[in-house]
C-alpha positions as MATLAB code, in Angstrom:
seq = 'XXXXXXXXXXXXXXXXXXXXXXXXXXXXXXXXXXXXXXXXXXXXXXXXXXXXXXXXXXXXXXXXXXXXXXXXXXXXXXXXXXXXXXXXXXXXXXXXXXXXXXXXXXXXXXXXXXXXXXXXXXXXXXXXXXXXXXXXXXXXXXXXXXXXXXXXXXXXXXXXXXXXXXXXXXXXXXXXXXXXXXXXXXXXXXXXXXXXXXXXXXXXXXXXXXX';
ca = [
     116.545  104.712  148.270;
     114.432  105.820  145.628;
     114.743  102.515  143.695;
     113.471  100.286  146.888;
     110.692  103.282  146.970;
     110.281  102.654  143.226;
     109.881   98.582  143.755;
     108.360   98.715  146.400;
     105.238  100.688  144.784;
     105.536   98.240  142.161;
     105.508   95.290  144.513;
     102.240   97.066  145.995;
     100.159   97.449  142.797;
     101.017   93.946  141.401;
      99.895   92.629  144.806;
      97.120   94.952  145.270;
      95.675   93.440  141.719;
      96.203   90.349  142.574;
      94.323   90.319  145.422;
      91.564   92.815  143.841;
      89.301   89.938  142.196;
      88.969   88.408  145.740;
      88.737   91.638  147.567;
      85.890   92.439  145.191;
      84.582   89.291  145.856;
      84.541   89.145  148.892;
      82.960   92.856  149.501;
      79.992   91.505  147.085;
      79.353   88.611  149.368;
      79.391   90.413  152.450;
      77.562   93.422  151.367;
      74.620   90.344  150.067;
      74.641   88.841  153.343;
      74.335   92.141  155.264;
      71.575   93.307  152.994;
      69.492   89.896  153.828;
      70.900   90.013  157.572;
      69.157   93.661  157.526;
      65.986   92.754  155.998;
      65.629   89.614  158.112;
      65.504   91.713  161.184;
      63.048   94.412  159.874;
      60.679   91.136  159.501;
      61.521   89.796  162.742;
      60.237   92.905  164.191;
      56.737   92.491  163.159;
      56.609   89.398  164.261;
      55.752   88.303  168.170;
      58.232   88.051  170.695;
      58.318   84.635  171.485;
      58.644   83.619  167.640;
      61.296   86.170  167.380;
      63.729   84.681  169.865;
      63.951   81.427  167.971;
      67.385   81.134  166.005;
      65.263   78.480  163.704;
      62.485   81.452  162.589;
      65.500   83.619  162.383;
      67.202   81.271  159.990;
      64.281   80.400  158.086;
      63.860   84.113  157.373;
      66.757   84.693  156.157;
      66.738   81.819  153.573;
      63.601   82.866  152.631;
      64.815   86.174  151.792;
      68.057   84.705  150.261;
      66.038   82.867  147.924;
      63.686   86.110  146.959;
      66.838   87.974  146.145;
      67.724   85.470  144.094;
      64.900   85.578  141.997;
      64.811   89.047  142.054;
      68.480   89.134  140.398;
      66.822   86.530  138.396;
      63.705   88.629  136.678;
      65.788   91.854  136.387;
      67.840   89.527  134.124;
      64.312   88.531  132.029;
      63.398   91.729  132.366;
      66.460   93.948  130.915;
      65.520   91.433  127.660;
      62.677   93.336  127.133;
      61.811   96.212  125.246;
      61.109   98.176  128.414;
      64.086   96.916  130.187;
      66.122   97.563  127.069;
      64.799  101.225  127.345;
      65.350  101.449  130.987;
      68.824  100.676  130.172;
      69.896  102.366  127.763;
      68.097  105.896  129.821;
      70.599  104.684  132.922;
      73.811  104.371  130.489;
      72.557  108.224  129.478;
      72.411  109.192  132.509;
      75.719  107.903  133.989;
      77.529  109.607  130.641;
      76.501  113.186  131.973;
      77.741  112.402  135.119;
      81.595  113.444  134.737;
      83.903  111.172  136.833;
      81.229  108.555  137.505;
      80.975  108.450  133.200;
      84.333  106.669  133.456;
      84.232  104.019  136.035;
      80.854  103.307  135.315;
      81.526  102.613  131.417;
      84.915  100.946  132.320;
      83.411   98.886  134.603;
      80.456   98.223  131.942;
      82.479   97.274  128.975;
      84.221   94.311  130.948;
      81.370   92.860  132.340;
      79.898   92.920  128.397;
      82.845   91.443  127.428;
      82.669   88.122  129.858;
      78.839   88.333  129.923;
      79.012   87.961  125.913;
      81.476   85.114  125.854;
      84.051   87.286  124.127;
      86.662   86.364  126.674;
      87.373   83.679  123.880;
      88.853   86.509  121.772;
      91.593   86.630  123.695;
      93.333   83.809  122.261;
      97.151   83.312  121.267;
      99.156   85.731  122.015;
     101.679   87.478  119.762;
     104.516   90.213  119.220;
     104.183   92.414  115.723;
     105.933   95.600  115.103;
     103.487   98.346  115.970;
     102.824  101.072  114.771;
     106.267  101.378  113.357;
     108.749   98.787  112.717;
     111.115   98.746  115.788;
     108.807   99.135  118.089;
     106.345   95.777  119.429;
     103.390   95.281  120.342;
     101.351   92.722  122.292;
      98.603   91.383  120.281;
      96.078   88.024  120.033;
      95.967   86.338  117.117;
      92.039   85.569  115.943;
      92.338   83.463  113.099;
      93.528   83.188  109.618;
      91.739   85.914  107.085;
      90.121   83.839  104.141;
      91.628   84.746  100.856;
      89.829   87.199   98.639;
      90.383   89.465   95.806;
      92.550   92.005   98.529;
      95.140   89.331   98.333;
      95.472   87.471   95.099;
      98.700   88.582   94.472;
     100.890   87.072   96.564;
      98.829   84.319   97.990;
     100.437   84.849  101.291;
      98.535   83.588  104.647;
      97.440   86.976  106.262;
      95.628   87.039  109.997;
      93.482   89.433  111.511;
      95.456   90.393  115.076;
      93.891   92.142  118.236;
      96.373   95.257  119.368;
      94.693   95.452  122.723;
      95.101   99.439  125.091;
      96.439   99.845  127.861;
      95.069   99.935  130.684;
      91.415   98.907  128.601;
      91.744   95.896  126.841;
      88.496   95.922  125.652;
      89.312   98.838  123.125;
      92.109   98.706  120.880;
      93.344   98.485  116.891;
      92.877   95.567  113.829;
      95.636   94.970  111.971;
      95.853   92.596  108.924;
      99.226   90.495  109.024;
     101.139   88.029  106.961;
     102.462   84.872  108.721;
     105.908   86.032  108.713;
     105.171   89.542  110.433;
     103.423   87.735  113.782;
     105.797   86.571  116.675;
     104.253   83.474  118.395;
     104.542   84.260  122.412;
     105.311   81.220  124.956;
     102.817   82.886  127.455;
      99.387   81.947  128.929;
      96.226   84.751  127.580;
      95.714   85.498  131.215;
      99.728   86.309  131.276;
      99.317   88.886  128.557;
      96.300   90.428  129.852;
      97.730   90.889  133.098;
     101.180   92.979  131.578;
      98.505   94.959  129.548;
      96.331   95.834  132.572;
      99.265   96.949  134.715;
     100.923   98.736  131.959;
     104.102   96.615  131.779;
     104.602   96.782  135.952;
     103.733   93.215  135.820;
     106.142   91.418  133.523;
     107.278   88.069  132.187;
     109.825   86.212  129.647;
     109.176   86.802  126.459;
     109.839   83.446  125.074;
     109.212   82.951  121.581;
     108.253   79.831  119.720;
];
C-alpha cells in the first residue's frame, strides 16, 4: 500500500510538470483575453446604445485594445533599456528581496526567464556523468567546451573541459569544474532529458546509456 501511495505521488508530480508549461500557458492567455474582454466593455459603456449592440463595434474594440496591449508590452520592453527603466528595475528586484516568501518565487521565477531571455539556454549542451564531489559518487553535468591550453596545464598536455554541475531543483545555479577527457562520461540523453531529472530531483528518470 504505501508503495502504490509512493508511485502514485510520483506519477502525479511527473504529470503535474508535464502539463505545467501548458497550464501556465494557457492561464497567461486567458487571463490576456479577459483583461481586453474587461476593458472592451468599460468602452462600450460610454458609447451609445445602438452602437453598443453591434457584435462588429464590439469586435473592433477589442482588437483595438489587443493591439494597444501589444504595444504597451512592446515600450515597457524599450523602456526597461533605459537608464530610468534600468533604475525602476532594479528598485522592484529590492523590493521583492524584503518581501520574505515572495523573495523566493519571485527570484526563481526571475533567474529562468534571464536565462532563456539571454540565449543562455545554449549552455545547456551535452550532457555528461563525472564523479562529484567525491569519487564514487556522479554527477549530472553539461559539457561547454574544451579549455584552451595555458601555462595551468603544460605539464601533461592533457585535453581538459570546463563542465556545468547544475542544482537541484535550480539549474540556473550550480558549480565549474575543470576536467580531463578521461574523467567526463558522455550521456546518450537529449539536454531537455537531463534538465527534466534535475528539475524533479531524480523522480523523473531515464537510461543512463553511455557512449
Amino acid at each position: 500500500m504505501k508503495n502504490m501511495l509512493r508511485k502514485a505521488v510520483t506519477l502525479f508530480i511527473q504529470g503535474f510538470l508535464a502539463l505545467l508549461p501548458l497550464i501556465v500557458s494557457i492561464y497567461v492567455i486567458l487571463f490576456l483575453f479577459s483583461f481586453v474582454e474587461g476593458a472592451a466593455e468599460q468602452a462600450i459603456i460610454m458609447l451609445p446604445a445602438t452602437l453598443g449592440r453591434l457584435q462588429v463595434v464590439r469586435f473592433i474594440i477589442q482588437l483595438v485594445l489587443m493591439a494597444l496591449l501589444f504595444f504597451a508590452i512592446v515600450f515597457f520592453g524599450i523602456f526597461i533599456r533605459t537608464v530610468v527603466g534600468s533604475s525602476l528595475m532594479k528598485w522592484i528586484d529590492g523590493f521583492f528581496n524584503r518581501m520574505p516568501g515572495l523573495n523566493t518565487i519571485y527570484f526563481s521565477t526571475k533567474q529562468v526567464v534571464d536565462v532563456f531571455r539571454s540565449g543562455k539556454k545554449q549552455f545547456f549542451t551535452h550532457p555528461v556523468l563525472v564523479e562529484y564531489p567525491s569519487p564514487g559518487i556522479w554527477s549530472i553535468g553539461f559539457n561547454t567546451g574544451e579549455l584552451a591550453e595555458n601555462g595551468l596545464f603544460t605539464v601533461d598536455h592533457k585535453k581538459r573541459f570546463t563542465v556545468f554541475i547544475p542544482t537541484t531543483p535550480n539549474p540556473t545555479s550550480g558549480f565549474l569544474a575543470v576536467l580531463t577527457e578521461d574523467k567526463i562520461r558522455q550521456l546518450n540523453v537529449t539536454v531537455e532529458d537531463a534538465i527534466k531529472m534535475i528539475l524533479t530531483g531524480g523522480m523523473v528518470k531515464w537510461d543512463m546509456g553511455r557512449r
